[in-house]
C-alpha positions as CSV (number, residue, x, y, z in Angstrom):
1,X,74.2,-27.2,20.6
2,X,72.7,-25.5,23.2
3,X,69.3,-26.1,25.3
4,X,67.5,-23.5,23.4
5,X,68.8,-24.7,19.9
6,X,67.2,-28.5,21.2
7,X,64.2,-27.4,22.5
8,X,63.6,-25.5,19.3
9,X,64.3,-28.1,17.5
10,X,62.0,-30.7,19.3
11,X,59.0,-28.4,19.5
12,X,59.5,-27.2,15.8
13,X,59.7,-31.0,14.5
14,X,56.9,-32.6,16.9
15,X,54.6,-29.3,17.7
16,X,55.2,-30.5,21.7
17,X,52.9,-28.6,24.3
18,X,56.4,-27.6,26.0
19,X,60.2,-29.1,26.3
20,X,62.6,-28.5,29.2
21,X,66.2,-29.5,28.8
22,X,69.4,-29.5,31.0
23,X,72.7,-30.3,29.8
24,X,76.1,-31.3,30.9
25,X,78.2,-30.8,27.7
26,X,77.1,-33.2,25.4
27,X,74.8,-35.2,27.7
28,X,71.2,-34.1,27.9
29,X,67.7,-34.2,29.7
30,X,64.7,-33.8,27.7
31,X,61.4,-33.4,29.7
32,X,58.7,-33.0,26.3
33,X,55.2,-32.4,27.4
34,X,52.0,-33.2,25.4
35,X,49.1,-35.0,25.9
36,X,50.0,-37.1,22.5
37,X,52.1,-38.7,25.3
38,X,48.6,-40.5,27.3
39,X,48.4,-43.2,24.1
40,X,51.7,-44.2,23.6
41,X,54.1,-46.8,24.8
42,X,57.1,-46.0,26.2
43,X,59.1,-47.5,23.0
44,X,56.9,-44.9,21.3
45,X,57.5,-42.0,23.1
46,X,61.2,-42.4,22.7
47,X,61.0,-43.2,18.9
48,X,59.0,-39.6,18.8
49,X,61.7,-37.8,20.6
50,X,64.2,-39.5,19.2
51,X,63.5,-38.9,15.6
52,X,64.5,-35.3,15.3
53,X,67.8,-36.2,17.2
54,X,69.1,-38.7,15.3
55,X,71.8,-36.5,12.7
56,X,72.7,-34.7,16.2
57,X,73.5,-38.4,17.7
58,X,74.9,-39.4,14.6
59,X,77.4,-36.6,14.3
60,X,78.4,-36.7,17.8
61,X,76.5,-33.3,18.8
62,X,74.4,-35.2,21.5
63,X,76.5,-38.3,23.2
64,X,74.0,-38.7,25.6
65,X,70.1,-38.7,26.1
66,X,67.4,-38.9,29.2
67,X,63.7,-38.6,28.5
68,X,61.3,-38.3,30.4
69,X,57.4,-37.5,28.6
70,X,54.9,-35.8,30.6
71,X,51.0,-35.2,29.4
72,X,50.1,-31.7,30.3
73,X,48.6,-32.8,33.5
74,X,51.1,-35.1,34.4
75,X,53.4,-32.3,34.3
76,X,51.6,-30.3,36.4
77,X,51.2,-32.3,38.8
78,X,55.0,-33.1,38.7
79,X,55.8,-29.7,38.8
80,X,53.9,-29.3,42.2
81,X,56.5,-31.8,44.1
82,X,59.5,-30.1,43.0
């Protein structure tokens, strides 16, 4: 699967603002953006990102996950110190 394929998939399933992701083989690191992300608890935000995921977890496509969740300002502002 590559980054593309996930981010499609993520912003086709959830309609997220924006998703970055890096990979290292199967390992990878999700950054979704949306201001959805301001009323939810972290459990949430992982159950949302994970939802899409879970065939590619189940048949071994993704071994390994990070996610971060920004709002659209968060990001911003985020983006600004890197």
């Amino acid at each position: 699967m590559t980054n593309q394929d996930l981010i499609d998939l993520l912003k086709s399933n959830l309609s997220l603002h924006d998703v970055v992701v890096k990979s290292e083989g199967s390992h990878y690191n999700i950054i979704a953006i949306d201001d959805r992300f301001d009323d939810m608890s972290r459990v949430q935000k992982q159950q949302l990102i994970y939802g899409p995921l879970n065939d590619k977890i189940a048949d071994g496509t993704i071994h390994a996950i990070s996610i971060k969740t920004f709002s659209v300002a968060q990001w911003q502002r985020e983006k600004m110190f890197n």
